[in-house]
BARONU-794427 format. One line per 10 residues: number of its first residue (from 1); their letters; for each residue x negated, y, z negated of C-alpha. Coordinates in Angstrom, 3 decimals. Layout:
N
NUM = a = X,Y,Z; ...;
***
This chain:
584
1 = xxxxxxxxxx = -16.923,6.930,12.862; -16.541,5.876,16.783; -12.921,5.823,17.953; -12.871,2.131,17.938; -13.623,1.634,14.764; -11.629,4.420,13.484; -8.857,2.905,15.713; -9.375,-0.883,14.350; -9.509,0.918,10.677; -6.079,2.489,11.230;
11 = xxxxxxxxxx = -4.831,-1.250,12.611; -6.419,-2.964,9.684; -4.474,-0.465,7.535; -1.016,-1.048,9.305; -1.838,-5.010,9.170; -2.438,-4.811,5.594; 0.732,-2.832,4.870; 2.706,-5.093,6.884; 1.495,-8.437,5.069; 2.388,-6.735,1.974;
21 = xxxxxxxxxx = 5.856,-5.840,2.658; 6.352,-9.105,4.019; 4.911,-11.186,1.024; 6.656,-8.568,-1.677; 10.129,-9.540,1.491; 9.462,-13.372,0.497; 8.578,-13.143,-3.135; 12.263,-11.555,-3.063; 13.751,-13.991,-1.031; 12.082,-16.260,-3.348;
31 = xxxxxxxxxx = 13.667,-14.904,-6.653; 16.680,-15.131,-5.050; 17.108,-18.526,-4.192; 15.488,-19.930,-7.429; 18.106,-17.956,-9.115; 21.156,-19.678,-7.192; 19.024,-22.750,-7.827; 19.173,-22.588,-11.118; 22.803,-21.522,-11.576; 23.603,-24.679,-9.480;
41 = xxxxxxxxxx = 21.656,-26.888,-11.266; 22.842,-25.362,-14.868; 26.738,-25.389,-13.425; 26.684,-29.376,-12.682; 25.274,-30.110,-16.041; 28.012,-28.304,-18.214; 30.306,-29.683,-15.850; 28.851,-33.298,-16.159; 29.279,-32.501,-20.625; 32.797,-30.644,-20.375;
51 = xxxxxxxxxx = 34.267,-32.922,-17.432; 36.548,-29.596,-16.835; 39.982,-31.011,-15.421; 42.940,-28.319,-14.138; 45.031,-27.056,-16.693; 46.798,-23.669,-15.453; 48.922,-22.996,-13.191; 46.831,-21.076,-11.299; 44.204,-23.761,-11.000; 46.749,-26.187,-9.468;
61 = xxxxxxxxxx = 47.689,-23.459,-6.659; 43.765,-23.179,-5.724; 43.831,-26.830,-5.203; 46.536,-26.901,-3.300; 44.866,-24.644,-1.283; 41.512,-26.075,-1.085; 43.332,-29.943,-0.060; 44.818,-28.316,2.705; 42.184,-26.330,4.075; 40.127,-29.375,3.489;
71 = xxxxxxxxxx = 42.860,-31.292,5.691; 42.028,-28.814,8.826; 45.331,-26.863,7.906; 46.078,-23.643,6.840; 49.675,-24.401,5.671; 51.565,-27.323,5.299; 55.310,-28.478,6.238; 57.895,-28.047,3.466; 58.831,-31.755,2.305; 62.436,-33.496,2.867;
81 = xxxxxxxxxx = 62.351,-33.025,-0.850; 61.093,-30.432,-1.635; 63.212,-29.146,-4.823; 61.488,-31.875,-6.826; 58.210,-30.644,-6.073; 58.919,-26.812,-7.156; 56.268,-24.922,-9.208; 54.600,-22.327,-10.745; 52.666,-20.197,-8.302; 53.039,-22.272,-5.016;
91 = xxxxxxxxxx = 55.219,-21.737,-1.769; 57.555,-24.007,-0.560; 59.291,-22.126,2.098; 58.939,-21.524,4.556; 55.434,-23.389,3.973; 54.133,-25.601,1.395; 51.443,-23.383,0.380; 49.543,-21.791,-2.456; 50.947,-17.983,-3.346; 46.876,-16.697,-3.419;
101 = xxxxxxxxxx = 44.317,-15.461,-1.452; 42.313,-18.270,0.372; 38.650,-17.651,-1.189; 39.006,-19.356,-3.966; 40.488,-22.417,-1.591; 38.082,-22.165,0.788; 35.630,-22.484,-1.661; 36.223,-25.671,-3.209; 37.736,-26.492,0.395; 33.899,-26.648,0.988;
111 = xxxxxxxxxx = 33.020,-28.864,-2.362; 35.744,-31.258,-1.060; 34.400,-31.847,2.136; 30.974,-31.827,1.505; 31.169,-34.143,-2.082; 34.727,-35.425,-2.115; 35.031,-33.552,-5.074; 36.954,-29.836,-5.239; 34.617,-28.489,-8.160; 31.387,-29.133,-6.352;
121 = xxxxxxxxxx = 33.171,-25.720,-4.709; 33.162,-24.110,-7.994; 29.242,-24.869,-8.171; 28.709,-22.988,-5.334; 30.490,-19.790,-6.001; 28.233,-20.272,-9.290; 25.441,-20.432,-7.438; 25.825,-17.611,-4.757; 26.850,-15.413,-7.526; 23.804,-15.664,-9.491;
131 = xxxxxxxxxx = 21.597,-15.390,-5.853; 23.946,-12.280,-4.693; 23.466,-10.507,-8.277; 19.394,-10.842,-8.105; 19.747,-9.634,-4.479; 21.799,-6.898,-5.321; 19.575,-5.851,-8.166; 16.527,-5.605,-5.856; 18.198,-2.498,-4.292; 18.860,-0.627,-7.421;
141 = xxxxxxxxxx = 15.731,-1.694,-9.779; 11.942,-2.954,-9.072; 12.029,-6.943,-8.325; 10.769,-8.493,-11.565; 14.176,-6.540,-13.530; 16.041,-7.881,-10.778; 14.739,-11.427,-11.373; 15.639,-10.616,-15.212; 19.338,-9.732,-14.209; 19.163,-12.289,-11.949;
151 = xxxxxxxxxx = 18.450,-14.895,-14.654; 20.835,-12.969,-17.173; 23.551,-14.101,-15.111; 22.091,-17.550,-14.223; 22.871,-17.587,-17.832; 26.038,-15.121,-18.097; 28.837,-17.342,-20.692; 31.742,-15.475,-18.231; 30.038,-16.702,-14.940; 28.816,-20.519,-16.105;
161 = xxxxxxxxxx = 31.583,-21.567,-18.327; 34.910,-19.547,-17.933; 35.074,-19.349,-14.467; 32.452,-22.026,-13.944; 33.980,-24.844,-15.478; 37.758,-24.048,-14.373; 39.177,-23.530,-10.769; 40.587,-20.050,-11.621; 38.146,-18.210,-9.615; 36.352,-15.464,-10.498;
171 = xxxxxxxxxx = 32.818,-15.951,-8.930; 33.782,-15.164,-5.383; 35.174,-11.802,-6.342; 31.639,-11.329,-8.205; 30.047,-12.310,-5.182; 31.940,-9.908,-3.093; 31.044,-7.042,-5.371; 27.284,-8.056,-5.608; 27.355,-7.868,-1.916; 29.028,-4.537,-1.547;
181 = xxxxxxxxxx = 26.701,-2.876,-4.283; 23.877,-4.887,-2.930; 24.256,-3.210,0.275; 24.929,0.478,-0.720; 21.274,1.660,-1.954; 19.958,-0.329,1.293; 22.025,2.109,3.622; 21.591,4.901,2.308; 16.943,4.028,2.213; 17.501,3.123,6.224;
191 = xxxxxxxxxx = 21.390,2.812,7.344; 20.391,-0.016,8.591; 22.750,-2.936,10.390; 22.204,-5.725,7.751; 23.165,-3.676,5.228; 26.151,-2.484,7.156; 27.046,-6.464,7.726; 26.634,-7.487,3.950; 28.745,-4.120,2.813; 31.356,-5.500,5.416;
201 = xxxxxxxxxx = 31.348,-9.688,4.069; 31.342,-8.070,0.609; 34.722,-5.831,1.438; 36.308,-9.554,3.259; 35.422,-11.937,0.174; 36.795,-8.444,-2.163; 40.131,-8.996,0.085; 40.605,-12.432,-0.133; 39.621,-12.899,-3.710; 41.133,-9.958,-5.665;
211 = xxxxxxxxxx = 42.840,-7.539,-3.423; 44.068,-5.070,-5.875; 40.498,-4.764,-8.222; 38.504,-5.515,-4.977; 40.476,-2.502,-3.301; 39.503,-0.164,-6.338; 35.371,-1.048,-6.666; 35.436,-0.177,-2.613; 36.767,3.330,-2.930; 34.202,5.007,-4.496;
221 = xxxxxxxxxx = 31.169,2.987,-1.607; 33.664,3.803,1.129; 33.944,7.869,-0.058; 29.800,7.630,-0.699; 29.476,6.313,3.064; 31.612,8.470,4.676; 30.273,11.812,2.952; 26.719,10.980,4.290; 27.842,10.056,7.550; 29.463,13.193,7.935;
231 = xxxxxxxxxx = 26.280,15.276,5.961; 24.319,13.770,8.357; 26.248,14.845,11.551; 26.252,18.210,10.413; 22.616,18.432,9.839; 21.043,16.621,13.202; 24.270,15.212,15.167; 22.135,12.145,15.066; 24.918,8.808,15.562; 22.343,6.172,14.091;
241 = xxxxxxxxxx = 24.077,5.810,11.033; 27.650,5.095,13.387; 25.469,2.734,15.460; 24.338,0.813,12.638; 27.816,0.713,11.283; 29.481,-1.392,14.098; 27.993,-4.830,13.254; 29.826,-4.442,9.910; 32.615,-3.198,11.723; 33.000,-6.293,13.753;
251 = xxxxxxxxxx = 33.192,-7.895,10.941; 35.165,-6.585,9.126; 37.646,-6.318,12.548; 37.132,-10.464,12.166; 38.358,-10.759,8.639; 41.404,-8.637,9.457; 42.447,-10.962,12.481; 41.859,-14.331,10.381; 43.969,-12.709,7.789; 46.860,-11.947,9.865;
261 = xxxxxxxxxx = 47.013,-15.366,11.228; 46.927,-16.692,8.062; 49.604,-14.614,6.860; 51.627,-16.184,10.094; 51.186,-19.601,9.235; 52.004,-19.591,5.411; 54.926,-17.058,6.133; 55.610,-16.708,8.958; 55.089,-13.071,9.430; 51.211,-11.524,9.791;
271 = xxxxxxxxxx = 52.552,-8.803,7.640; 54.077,-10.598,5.137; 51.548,-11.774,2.237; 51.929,-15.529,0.632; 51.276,-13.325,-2.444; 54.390,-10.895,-1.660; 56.513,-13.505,0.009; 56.300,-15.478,-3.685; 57.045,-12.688,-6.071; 60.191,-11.998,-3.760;
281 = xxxxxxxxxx = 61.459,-15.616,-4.295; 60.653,-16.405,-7.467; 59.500,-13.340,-9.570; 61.732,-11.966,-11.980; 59.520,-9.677,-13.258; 57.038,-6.208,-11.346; 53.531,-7.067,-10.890; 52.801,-3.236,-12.438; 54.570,-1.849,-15.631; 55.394,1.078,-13.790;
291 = xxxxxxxxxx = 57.971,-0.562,-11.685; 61.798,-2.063,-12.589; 62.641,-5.418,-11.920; 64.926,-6.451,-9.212; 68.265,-5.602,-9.021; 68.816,-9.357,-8.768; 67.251,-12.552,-10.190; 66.015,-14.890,-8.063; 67.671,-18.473,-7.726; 65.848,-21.468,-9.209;
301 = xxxxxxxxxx = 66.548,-25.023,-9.111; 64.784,-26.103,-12.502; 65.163,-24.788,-16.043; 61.239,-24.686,-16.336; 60.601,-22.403,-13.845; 63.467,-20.008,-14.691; 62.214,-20.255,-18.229; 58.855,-19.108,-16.924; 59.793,-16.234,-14.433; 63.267,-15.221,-16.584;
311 = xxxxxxxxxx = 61.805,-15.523,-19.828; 57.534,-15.140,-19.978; 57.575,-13.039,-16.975; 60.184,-10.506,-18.376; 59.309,-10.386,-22.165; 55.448,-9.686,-20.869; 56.765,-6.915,-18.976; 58.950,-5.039,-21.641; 56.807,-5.873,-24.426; 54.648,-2.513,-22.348;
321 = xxxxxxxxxx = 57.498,-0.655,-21.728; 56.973,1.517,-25.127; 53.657,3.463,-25.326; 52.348,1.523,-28.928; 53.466,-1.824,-26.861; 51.521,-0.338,-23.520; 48.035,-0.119,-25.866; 48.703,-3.053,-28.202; 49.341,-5.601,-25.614; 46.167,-3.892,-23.054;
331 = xxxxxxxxxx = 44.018,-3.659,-25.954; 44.374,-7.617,-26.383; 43.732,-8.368,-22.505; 41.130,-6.041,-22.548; 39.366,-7.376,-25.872; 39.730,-10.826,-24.139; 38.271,-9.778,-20.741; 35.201,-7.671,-22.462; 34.266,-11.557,-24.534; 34.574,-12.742,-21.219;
341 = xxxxxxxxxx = 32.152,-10.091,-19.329; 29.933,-9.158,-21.646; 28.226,-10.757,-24.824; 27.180,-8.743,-27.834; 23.161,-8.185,-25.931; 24.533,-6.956,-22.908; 27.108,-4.803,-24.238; 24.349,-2.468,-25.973; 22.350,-2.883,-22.878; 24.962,-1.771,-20.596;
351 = xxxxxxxxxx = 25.943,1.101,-23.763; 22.339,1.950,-23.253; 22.328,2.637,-19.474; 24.845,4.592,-20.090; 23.603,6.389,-22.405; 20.248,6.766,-20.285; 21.972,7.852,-17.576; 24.037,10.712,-18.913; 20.961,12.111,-20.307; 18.475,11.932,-17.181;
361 = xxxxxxxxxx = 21.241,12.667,-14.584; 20.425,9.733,-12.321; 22.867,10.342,-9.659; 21.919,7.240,-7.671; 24.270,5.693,-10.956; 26.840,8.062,-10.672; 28.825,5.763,-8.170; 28.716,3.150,-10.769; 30.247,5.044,-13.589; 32.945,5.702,-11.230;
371 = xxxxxxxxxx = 33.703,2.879,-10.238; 33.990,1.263,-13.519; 36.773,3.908,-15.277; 38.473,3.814,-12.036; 38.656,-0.244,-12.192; 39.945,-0.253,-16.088; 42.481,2.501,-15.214; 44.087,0.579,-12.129; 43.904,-2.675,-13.748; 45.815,-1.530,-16.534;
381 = xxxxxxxxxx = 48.391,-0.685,-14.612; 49.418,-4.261,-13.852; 51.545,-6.053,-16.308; 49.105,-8.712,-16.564; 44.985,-8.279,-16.530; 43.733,-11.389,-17.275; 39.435,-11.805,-17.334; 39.267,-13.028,-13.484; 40.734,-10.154,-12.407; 37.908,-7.523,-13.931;
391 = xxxxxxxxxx = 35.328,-10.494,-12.127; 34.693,-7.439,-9.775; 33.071,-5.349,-12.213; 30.588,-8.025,-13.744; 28.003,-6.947,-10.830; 28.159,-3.155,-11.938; 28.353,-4.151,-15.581; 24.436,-5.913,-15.185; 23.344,-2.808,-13.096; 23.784,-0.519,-16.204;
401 = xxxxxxxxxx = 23.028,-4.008,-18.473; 19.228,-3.872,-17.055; 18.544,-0.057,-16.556; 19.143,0.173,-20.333; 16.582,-2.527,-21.117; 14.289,-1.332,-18.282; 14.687,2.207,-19.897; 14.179,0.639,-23.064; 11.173,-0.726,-22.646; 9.735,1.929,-20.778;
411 = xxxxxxxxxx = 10.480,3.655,-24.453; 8.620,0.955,-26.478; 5.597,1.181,-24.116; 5.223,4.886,-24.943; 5.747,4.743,-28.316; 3.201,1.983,-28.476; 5.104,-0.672,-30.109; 5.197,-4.380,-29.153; 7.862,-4.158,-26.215; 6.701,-7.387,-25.088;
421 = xxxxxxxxxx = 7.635,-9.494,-28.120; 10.614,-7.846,-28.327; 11.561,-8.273,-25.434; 10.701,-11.921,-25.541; 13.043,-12.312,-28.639; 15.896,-10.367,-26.828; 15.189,-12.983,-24.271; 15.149,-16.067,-26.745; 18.393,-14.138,-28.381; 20.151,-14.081,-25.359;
431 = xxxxxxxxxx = 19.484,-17.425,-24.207; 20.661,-18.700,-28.471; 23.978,-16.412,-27.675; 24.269,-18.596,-24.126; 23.931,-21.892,-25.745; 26.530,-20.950,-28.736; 29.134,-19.861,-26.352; 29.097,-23.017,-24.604; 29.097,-25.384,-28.222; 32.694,-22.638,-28.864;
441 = xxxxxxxxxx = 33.538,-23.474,-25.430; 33.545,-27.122,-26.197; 35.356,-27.226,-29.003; 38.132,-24.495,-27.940; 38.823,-26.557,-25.304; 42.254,-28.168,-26.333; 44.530,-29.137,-23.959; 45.348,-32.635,-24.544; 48.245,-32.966,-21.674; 46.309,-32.446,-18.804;
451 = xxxxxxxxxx = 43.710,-34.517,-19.999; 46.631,-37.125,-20.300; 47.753,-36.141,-16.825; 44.195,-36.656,-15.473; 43.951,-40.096,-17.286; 47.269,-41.263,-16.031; 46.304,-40.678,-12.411; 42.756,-42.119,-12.815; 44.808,-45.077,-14.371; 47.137,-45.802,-11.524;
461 = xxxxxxxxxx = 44.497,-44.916,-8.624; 42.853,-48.061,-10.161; 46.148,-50.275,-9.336; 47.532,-51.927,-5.353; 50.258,-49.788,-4.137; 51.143,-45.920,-4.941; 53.405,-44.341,-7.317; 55.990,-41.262,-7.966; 56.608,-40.076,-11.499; 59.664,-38.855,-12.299;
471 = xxxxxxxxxx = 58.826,-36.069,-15.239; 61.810,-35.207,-17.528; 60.958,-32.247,-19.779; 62.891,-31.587,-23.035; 65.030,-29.047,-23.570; 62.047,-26.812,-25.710; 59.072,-27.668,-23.264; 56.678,-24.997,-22.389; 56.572,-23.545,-19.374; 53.200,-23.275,-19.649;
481 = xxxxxxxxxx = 52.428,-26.991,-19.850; 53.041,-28.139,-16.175; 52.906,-31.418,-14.635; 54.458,-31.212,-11.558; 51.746,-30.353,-8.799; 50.579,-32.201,-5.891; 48.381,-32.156,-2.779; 48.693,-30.614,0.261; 49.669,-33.865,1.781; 52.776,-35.349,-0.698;
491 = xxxxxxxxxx = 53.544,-38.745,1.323; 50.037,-39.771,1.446; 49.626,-39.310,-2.156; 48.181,-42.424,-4.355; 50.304,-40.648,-7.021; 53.315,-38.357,-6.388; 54.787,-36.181,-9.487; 58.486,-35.328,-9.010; 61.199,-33.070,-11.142; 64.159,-35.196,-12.610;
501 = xxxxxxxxxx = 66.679,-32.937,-11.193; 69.907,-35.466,-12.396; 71.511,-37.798,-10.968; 72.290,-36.593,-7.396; 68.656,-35.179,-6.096; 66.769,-38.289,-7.950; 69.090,-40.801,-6.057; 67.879,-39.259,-2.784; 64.165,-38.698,-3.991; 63.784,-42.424,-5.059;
511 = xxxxxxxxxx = 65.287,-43.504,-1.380; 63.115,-41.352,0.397; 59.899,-43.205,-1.713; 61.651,-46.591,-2.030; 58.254,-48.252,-0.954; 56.549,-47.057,-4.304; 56.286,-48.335,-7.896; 58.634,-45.910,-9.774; 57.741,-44.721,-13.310; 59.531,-42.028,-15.671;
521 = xxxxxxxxxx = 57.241,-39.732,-17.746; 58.756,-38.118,-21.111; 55.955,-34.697,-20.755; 57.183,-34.025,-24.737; 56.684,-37.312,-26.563; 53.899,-37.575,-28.400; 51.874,-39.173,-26.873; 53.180,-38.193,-23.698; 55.292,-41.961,-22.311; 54.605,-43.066,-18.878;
531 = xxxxxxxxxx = 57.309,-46.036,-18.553; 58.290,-48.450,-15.654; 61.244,-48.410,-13.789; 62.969,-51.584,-12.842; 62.048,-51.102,-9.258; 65.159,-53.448,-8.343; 67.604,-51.088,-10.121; 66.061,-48.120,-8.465; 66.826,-49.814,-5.581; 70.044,-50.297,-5.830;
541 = xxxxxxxxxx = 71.130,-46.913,-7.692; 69.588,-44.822,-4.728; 71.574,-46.754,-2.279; 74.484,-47.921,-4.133; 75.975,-45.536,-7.505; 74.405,-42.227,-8.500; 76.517,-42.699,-11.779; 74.687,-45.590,-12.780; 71.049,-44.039,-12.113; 71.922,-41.167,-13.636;
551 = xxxxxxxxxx = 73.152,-43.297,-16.472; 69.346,-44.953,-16.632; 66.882,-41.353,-15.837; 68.402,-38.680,-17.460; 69.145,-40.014,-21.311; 65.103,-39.826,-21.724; 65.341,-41.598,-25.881; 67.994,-44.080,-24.854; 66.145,-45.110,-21.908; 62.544,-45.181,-23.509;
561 = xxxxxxxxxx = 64.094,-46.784,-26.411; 65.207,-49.651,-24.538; 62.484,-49.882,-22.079; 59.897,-50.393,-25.558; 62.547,-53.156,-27.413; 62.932,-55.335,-24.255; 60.338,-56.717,-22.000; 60.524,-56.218,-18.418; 62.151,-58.927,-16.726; 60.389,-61.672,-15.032;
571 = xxxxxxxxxx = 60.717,-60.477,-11.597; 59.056,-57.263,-12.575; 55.893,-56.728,-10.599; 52.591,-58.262,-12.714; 51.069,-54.740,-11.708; 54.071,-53.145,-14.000; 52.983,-54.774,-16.638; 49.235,-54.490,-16.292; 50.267,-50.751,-16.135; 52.257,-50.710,-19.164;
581 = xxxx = 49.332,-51.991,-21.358; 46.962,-49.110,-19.782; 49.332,-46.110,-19.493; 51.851,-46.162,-21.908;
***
């Protein structure tokens, strides 16, 4: 063979390689994207059958925070009135502000803008979970099992419908993990700068997500990087690995600014988190179960919320201060987290990596099984471990999830057996498990007062003019059962909820919003009564006798009572009565 030819061989050769790689680089790419696709798709569905409206607490703070960083703010200016507008999980001083991490906020920030609608955000967390799981299983396992893990969480009952169908978060912490995971088998095949920047967005969406559980799935990477950073110094001095580090660094140096100015403009401190700043004001109970509550309880302004932080708060905490109360009361959160996480299929798959790997002594795994113990331990040290927070973990979870069924049917194949129809009926299973978790989702959901909440807004958006409801609460209402949230901008409101805080504080609140139709809502009748205010006598008790509206708003039965016996008078507004008819 000439040298030309042999040259042009050796060409062809290094063509041919190069196509490959970059068809096997698409195909990927390709997997990935139809599995966000899919997830996207799947996620508007369920929502468009479960029509998923907020119901917790903490779902009200993330849309507080995704209206105001819709709005071009990070923060918003505490209102003249701001007592009336008080609740569970929210600033008010020295910023109007939700208490969390902005991910969550940012994300259906995005769905806001882009759809007018705040869940279209939660679609998209869906959606990049699913695509950052299949990616992240293409470093650990060959590309059709990542597809397959892909798909199984295209599919996952935790991912779709608990944290899909609910503003509580969840999938940007998953994506955070799948990105940190994602990247750790790519550095350490070529160290190279992409996977450097994708460890470094994983760590920032892990910090503004879940600190605490995003704080304990990094230790383990960060110890891994370092020790073969410094392994490879010693053995050839060679600073590629440092080079291809400072992309990510940059990064991460980013993330770390925009957090410090967003600490400044919800607290006014960089150092002081929204998340810190809240427990110290309103907290009367630790975040951990290893530490004493203050010395002092805080002040509150409403029997609700002091029921909630005095009373839920504290009995959750010292129902763990005895060892037996410790493991009963972690054994339930954890129970309720692993029917989040994991369904019956992917529990024995994950049992079965494990399994697999403790008896080939994969190390590349040994990271993962880390990682996981390490997670559970620190989690459990916080009074409160709800599924969201574990959200971390899923990624690792599906690692182990499809090694065990890889390894399983490698076992099937060599045994000769059928591993293709069974694993076409542990496909056909899974997807039966899927589609009976979401008929128990449907009919668990039960929370008929924020579906009345929901109806009564939809109801008076319909109507001229704007509104402020005046919520009175009975002595035995739940804590838990809050309808006193707004958005990030309170005046501008169609609809403005309030606290009846007497006679004193409602005189002022109804002069301060004497333009708008006023209406008094009894939260514990049942049905829940939305009833008119004569808008004259508001009128004239804000400017004239606090006695005499006092007399009128806080005697809820004597009130309603009248207000259903009599009609309105004449010179009520017709829209009163139209809204009587629909609301009441």
């Amino acid at each position: 063979m000439s040298f030309d030819s042999a040259g042009n061989f050796r060409n062809a050769e290094i063509s041919a390689v190069i196509e490959k790689n970059a068809r096997a680089g698409f195909g990927r790419t390709i997997d990935v994207a139809l599995c966000g696709g899919l997830a996207f798709v799947l996620s508007v569905v369920l929502s468009w059958i479960l029509q998923p409206v907020p119901t917790l607490h903490d779902e009200f703070s993330y849309l507080l925070a995704g209206d105001t960083f819709a709005s071009g703010r990070m923060a918003n200016e505490p209102h003249p009135c701001w007592r009336h507008f008080e609740s569970m999980h929210i600033l008010q001083q020295p910023r109007y502000a939700s208490k969390y991490p902005p991910m969550q906020g940012l994300f259906l920030a995005v769905g806001q803008l882009v759809t007018g609608r705040p869940l279209a955000g939660v679609w998209f967390s869906t959606a990049l979970a699913a695509a950052a799981i299949c990616w992240m299983l293409q470093g650990w396992l060959p590309r059709r099992w990542a597809l397959l893990g892909g798909l199984v969480a295209v599919f996952h009952g935790g991912l779709q419908l608990t944290w899909g169908q609910s503003y509580m978060g969840g999938a940007p912490a998953v994506v955070g993990s799948a990105l940190l995971y994602g990247a750790l088998p790519r550095w350490q095949k070529n160290q190279s700068w992409g996977s450097g920047v994708a460890a470094a967005a994983g760590l920032a969406i892990l910090a503004n997500s879940r600190p605490f559980e995003g704080l304990l799935v990094s230790l383990p990477i960060v110890v891994v990087v370092a020790n073969d950073l410094a392994r490879q110094m010693r053995r050839d001095r060679s600073k590629h690995g440092m080079t291809a580090l400072i992309p990510g660094v940059c990064v991460l140096v980013l993330t770390a600014a925009a957090m410090l100015l967003y600490n400044r403009q919800v607290t006014g401190s960089c150092l002081q988190l929204p998340y810190s700043l809240h427990s110290r004001q309103y907290m009367s109970g630790p975040l951990f179960v290893w530490q004493s509550p203050p010395s002092t309880l805080p002040e509150y302004h409403n029997a609700v919320m002091k029921e909630f932080h005095s009373g839920w708060e504290l009995d959750a905490y010292a129902a763990q201060r005895t060892t037996m109360g410790f493991l009963r009361v972690k054994s339930t959160y954890f129970s309720d987290a692993m029917f989040v996480l994991l369904n019956p299929l992917t529990l024995i798959a994950v049992m079965l990596g494990i399994w697999v790997w403790w008896k080939s002594g994969q190390t590349s795994f040994n990271v993962i099984m880390v990682t996981l113990p390490l997670l559970i331990l620190g989690a459990s040290s916080a009074v409160w471990v709800f599924p969201h927070y574990l959200a971390p973990g899923l990624p690792l979870l599906l690692i182990l999830a499809i090694y065990g069924m890889r390894s399983a049917r490698i076992y099937f194949r060599q045994t000769r057996r059928d591993h293709d129809r069974i694993l076409k009926a542990l496909a056909g299973a899974y997807l039966l498990l899927f589609a009976a978790q979401c008929v128990w989702h449907i009919k668990s959901v039960d929370h008929p007062w924020s579906m009345e909440r929901e109806r009564i807004i939809t109801d008076l958006e319909q109507q001229p003019g704007k509104d402020l409801i005046v919520v009175q609460y009975a002595p035995q209402h739940s804590p838990h059962e809050e309808w006193v949230y707004n958005g990030a901008n309170i005046d501008d409101a169609s609809v403005v909820w309030a606290r009846d805080l007497g006679a004193d504080e409602n005189s002022r609140l109804i002069q301060y919003f004497r333009d708008r139709k006023i209406w008094t809502l009894a939260a514990d009748s049942v049905p829940a009564k939305l009833v008119p205010v004569d808008a004259a006598g508001i009128t004239q008790t804000a400017t004239g006798s606090p006695a005499e509206f006092h007399a009128i708003m806080s005697d809820t039965t004597q009130f309603f009572r009248r207000a259903e016996q009599s009609p309105l008078p004449d010179s009520t507004p017709s829209r009163s009565r139209d809204m009587q008819g629909k609301v009441d």
